[in-house]
RODO-2510 file (C-alpha; in nm, 4 decimals, decimal comma):
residues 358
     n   res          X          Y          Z
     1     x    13,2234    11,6687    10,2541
     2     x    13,1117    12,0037    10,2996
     3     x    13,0181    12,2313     9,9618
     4     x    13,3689    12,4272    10,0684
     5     x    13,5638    12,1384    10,0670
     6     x    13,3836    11,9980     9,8092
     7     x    13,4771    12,2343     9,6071
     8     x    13,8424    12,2712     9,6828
     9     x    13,9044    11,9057     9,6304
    10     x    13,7103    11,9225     9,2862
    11     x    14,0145    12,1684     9,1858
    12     x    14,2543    11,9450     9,3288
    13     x    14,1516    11,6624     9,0688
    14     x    14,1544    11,9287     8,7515
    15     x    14,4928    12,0172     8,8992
    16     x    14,5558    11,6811     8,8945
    17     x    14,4576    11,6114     8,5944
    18     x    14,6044    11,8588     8,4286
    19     x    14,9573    11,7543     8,5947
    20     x    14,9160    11,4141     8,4127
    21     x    14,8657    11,5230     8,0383
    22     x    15,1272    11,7491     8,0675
    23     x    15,3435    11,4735     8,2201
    24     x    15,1755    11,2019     7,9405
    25     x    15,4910    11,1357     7,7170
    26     x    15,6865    11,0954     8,0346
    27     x    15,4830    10,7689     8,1962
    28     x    15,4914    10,3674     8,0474
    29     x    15,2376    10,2881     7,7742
    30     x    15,2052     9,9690     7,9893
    31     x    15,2267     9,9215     8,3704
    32     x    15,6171     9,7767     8,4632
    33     x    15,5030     9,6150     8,7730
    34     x    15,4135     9,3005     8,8738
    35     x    15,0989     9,1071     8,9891
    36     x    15,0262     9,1425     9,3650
    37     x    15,2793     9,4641     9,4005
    38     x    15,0261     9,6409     9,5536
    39     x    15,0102     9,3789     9,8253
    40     x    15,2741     9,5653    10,0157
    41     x    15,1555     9,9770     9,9466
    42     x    14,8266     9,8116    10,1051
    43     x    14,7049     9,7513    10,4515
    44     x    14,6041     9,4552    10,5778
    45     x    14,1888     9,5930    10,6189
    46     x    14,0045     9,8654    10,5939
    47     x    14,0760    10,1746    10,8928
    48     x    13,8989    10,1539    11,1801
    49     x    13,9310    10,5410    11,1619
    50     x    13,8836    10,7571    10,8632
    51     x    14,1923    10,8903    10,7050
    52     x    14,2725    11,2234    10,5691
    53     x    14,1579    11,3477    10,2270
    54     x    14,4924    11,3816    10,1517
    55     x    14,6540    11,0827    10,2555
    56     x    14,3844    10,8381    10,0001
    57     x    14,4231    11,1712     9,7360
    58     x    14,8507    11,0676     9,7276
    59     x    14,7941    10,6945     9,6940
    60     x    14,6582    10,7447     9,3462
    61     x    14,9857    10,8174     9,2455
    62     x    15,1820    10,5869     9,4906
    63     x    14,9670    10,3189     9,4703
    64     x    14,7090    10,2766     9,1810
    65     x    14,9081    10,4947     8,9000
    66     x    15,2387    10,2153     8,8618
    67     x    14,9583     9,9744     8,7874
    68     x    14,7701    10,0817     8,4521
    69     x    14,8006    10,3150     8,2297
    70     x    14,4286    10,5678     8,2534
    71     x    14,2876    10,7957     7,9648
    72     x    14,1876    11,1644     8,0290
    73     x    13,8580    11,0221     8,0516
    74     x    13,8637    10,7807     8,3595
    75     x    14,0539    11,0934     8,5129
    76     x    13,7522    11,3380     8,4586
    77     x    13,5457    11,0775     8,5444
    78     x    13,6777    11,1134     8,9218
    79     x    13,4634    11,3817     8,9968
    80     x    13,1289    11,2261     8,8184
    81     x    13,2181    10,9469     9,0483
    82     x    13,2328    10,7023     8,7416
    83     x    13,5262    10,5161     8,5503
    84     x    13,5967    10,4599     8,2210
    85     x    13,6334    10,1284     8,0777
    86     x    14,0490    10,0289     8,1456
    87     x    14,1505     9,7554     7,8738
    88     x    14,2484     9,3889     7,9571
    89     x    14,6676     9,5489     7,9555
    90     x    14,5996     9,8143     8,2525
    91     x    14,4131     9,5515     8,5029
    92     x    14,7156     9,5588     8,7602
    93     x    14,6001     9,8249     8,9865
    94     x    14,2105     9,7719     8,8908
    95     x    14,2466     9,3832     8,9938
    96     x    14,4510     9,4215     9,2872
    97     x    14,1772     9,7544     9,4375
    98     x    13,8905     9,5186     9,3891
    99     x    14,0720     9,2470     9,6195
   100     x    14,1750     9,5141     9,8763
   101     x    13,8330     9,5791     9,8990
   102     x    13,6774     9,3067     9,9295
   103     x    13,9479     9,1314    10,1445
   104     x    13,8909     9,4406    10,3709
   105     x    13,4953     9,3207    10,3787
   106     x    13,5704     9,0082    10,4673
   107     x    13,7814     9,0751    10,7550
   108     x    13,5256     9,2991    10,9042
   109     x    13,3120     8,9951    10,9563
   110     x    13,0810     8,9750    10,6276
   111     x    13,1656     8,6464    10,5929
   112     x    13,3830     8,4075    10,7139
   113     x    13,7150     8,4285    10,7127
   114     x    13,8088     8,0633    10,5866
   115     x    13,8803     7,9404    10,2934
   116     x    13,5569     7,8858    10,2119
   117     x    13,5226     8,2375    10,0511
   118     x    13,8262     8,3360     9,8591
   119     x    11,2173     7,9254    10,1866
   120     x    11,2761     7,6341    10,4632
   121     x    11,4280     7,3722    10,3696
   122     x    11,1437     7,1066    10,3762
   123     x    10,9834     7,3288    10,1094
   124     x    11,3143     7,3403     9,9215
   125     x    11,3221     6,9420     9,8787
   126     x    10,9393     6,9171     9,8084
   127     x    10,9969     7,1687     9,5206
   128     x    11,3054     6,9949     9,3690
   129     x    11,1117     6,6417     9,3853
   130     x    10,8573     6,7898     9,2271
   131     x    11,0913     6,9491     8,9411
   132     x    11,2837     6,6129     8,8529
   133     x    10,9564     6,4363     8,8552
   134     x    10,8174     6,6385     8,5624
   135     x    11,1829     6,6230     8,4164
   136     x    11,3846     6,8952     8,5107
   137     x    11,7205     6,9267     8,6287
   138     x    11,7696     7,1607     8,9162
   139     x    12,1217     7,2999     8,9239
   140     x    12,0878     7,6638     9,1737
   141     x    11,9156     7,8157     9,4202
   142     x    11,9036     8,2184     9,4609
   143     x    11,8359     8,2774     9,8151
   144     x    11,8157     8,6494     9,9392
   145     x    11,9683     8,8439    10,2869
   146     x    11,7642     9,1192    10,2451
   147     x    11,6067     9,2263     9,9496
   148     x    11,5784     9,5407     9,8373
   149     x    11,1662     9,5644     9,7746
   150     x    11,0831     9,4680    10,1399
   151     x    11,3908     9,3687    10,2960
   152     x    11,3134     8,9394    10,3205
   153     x    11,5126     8,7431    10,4870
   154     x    11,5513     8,3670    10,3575
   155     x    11,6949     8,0942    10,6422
   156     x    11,9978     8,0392    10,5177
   157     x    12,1417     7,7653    10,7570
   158     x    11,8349     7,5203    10,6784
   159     x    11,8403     7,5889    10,2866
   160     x    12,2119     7,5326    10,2855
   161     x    12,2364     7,1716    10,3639
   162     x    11,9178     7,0789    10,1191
   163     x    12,1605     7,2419     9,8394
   164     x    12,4017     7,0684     9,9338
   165     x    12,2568     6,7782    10,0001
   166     x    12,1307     6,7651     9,6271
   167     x    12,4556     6,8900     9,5110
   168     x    12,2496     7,2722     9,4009
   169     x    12,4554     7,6045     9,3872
   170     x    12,3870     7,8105     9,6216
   171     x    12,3725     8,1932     9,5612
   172     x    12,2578     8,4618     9,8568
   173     x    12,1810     8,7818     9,7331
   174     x    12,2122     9,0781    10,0173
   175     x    12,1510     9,3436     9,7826
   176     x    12,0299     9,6335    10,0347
   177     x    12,0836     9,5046    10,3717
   178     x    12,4307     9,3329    10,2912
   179     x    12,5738     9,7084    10,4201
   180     x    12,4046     9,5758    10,7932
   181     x    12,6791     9,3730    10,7950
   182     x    12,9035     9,5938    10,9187
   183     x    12,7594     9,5744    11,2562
   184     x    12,8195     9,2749    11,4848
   185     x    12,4697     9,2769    11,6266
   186     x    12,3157     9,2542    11,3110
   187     x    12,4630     8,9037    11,1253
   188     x    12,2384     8,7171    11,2922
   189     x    12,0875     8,6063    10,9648
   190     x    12,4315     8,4849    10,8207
   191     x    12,4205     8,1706    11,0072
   192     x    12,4716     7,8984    10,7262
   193     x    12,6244     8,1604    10,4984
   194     x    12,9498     7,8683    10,4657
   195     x    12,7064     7,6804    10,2512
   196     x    12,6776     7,9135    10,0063
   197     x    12,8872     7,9280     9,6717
   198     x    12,8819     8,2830     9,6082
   199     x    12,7466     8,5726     9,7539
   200     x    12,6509     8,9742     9,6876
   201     x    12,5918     9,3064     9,7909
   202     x    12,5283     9,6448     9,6774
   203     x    12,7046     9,8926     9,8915
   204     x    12,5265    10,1859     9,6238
   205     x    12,2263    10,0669     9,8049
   206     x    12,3120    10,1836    10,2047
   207     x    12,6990    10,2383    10,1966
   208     x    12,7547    10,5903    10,0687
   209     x    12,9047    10,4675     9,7190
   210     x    12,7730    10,5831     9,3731
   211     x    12,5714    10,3792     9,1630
   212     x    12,6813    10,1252     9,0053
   213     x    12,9128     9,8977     9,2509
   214     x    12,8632     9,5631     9,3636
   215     x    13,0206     9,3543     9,6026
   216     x    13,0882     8,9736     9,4773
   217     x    13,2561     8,6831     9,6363
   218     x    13,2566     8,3162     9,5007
   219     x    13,3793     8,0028     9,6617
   220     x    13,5558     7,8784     9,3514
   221     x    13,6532     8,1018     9,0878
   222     x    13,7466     7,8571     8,8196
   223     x    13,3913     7,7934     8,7918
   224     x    13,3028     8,1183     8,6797
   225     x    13,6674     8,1264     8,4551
   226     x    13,5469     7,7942     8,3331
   227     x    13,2607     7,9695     8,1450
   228     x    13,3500     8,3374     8,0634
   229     x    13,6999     8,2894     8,0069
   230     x    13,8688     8,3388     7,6018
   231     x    14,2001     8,3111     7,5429
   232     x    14,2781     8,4532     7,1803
   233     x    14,6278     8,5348     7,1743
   234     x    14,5637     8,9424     7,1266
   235     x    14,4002     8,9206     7,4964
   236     x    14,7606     8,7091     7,6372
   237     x    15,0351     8,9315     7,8427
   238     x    15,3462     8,8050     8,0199
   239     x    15,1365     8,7976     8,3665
   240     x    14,8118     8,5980     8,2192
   241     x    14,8840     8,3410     8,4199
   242     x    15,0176     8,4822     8,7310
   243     x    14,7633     8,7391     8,7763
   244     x    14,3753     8,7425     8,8604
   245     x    14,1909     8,8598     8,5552
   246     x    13,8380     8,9854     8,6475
   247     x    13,7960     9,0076     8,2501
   248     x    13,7362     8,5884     8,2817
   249     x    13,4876     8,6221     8,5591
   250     x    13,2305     8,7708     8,2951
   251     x    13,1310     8,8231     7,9791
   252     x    13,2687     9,1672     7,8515
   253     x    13,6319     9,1621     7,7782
   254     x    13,6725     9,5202     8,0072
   255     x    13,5540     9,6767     8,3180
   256     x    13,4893    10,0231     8,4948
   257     x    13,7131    10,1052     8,7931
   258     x    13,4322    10,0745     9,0116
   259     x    13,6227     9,9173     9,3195
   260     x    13,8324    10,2757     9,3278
   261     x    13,5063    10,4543     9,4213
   262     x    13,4529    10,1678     9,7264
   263     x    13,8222    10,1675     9,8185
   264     x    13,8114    10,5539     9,9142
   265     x    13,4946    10,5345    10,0603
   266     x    13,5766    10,2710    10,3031
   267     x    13,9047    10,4929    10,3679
   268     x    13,7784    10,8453    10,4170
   269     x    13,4922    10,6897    10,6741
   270     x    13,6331    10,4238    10,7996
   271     x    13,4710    10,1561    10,9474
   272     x    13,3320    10,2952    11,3140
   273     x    13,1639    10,5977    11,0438
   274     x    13,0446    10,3505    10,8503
   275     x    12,8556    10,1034    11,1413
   276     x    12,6850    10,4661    11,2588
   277     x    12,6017    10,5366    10,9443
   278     x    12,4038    10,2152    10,9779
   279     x    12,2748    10,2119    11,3126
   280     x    12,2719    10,6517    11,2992
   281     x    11,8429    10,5829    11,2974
   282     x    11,7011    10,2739    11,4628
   283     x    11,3904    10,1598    11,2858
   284     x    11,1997    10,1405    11,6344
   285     x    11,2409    10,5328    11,6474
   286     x    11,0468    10,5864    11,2852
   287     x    10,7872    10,3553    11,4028
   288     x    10,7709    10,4833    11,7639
   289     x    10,7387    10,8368    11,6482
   290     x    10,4660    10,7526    11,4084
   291     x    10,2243    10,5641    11,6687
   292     x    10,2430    10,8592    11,8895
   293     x    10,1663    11,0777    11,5887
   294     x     9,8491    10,8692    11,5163
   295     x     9,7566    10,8257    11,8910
   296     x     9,7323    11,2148    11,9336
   297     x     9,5238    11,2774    11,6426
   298     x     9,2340    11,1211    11,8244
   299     x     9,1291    10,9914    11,4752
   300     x     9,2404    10,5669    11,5995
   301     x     9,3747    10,4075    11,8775
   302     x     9,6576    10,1621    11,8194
   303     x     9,8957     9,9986    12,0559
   304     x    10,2116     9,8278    11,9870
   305     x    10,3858     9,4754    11,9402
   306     x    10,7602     9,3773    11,9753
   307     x    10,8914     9,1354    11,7516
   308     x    11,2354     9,0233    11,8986
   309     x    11,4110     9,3545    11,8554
   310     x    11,1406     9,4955    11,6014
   311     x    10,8684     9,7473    11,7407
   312     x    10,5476     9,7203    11,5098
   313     x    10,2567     9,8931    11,5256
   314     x     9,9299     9,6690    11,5577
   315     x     9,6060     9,7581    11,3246
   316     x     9,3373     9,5390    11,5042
   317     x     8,9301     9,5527    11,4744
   318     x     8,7486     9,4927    11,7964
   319     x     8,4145     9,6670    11,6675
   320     x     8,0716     9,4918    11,5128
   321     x     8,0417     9,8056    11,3430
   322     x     8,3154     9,8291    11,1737
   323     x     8,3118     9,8508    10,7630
   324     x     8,5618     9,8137    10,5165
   325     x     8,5151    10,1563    10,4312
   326     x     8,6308    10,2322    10,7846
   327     x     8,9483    10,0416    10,7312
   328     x     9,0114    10,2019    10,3986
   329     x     8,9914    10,5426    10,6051
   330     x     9,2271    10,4452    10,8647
   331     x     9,4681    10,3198    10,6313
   332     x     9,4294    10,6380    10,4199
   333     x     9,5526    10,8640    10,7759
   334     x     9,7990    10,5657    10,8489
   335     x     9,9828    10,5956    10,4867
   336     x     9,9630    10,9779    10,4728
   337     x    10,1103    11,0436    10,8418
   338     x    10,3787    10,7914    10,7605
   339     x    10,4707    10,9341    10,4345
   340     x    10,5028    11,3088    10,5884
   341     x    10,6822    11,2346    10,8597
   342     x    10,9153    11,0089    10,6359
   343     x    10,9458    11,3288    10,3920
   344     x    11,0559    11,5705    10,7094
   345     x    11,3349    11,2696    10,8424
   346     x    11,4886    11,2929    10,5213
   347     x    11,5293    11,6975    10,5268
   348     x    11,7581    11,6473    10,8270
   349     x    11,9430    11,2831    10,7273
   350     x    11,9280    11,0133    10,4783
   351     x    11,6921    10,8287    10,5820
   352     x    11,5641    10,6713    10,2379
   353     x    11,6537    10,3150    10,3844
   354     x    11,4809    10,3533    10,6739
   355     x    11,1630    10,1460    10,7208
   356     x    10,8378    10,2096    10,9589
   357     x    10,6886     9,8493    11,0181
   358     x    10,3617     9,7709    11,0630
***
């Protein structure tokens, strides 16, 4: 949005907002409906196209509003882009936006679409020999999809079988570049992603949504209800059973409405927005741009390396003369070229993901 239209929608909440406490006495204590009623006000994924402000604005009311009761304070907290905690009673809508979403994930090709989500390997076995040799008892493995320090890539399809050859959990972790996923051309690195038990992603890392909001699928759930779930009779209501209660999927007995914040997101870009919000800078032009930069100072000359799709930029010494002091120089120009022309990208776009590879 725009400042204008920022601002204009900002009233719109307040207005909003205002409609509701005057309208308090009037609504249920306790949401009437019934779990998965929000199956039908739903569509089946997220658009393809984004929608209108005020088409996601109305569905607060129509859709999300029959399903919990909300305080004045997870109201106001619409426009800090944060929720307040909704008890255990109000979970209806909460529950049912957080499977929208990530059923919408899924079904643009995250992961597969089976029922299987409701290191090297050789390295993997030496390590857990070596473990229950000196008496331990191996029970997971956290393998990562792009971390979020240098963006690392584990091979998923030959750790899988180890874990489950040796019966391990399997956990990938796709913190920052889980959001690549979005893009077809980029899931190369999910092959083997059917061995894993659960799997996440932060889409407040690269996907446009506020801090704090994470993406989180696991293969069986009564694992994790297994050990977080309580059942004292003050936390029981007539659809305990019937409905999925994300307060026995961890340990605090509430949750922030984070999913709303991902829900309109994924609505008011949609999903072509989102793939060129992705692919909007192509880490070959950073790069590119910088070995140019260097070449026409005259201070080094460097050529460039492709690796697969990946332009780097090769630092090699071919002189006798050269010192380590000479390196250190180089590097100093390298790091200090890079770094302004990374500070003058992001004037003009985010580019605070971006990498330069070298």
């Amino acid at each position: 949005m725009q400042a204008e239209e920022y601002n204009r929608r900002g009233k719109e909440l307040v207005d909003y907002i205002t409609e509701y406490l005057g309208s308090i006495r009037e609504r249920k204590v306790i949401p009437d409906v019934k779990p998965g009623y929000m199956k039908e006000l739903l569509p089946d994924s997220a658009p393809t196209e984004p929608e209108e402000w005020e088409t996601i604005f109305k569905d607060i009311e129509r859709v999300i509003m029959p399903g919990g009761t909300v305080s004045e304070s997870t109201l106001v907290a619409l426009l800090a882009a944060r929720k307040d905690k909704i008890l255990h009673l109000t979970t209806s809508a909460h529950s049912s936006v957080e499977k929208a979403g990530l059923i919408s994930l899924v079904k643009i090709r995250f992961l597969p679409t089976d029922e299987q989500f409701s290191l090297r390997g050789d390295t993997l076995k030496q390590a857990i020999q070596e473990d229950r040799s000196n008496g331990l008892v191996p029970v997971m493995l956290c393998a990562t999809l792009g971390t979020t320090g240098v963006c690392a890539f584990d091979k998923i399809s030959e750790l899988g079988p180890v874990c489950a050859e040796e019966g391990l959990w399997l956990h990938v972790d796709a913190a920052y570049a889980g959001s690549a996923y979005f893009c077809p051309e980029l899931r190369w690195s999910l092959e083997g992603i059917e061995y894993a038990h659960s799997f996440v992603f932060n889409p407040s890392k690269w996907m446009m949504v506020h801090f704090d909001c994470t993406a989180f699928w696991v293969k069986d759930k009564y694992k994790l209800q297994q050990t977080f779930s309580v059942d004292p009779v003050y936390l029981r209501h007539e659809n305990s059973q019937a409905a999925t209660d994300f307060m026995h999927w961890q340990i605090p007995l509430s949750r922030r409405f984070r999913s709303l914040k991902l829900w309109f997101v994924m609505r008011a870009f949609g999903l072509k927005n989102l793939q060129a919000h992705i692919r909007h800078v192509s880490g070959n032009d950073l790069t590119q741009e910088l070995l140019r930069r260097l070449t026409r100072s005259g201070t080094m000359y460097l050529i460039p390396a492709d690796l697969h799709t990946k332009r780097i930029i090769r630092f090699t010494v071919t002189s006798q003369f050269t010192t380590s002091d000479d390196i250190l120089k180089d590097w100093g120009i390298i790091s200090k070229m890079a770094a302004n022309l990374l500070a003058e990208m992001s004037k003009v776009s985010d580019l605070s993901k971006q990498k330069i590879i070298f």
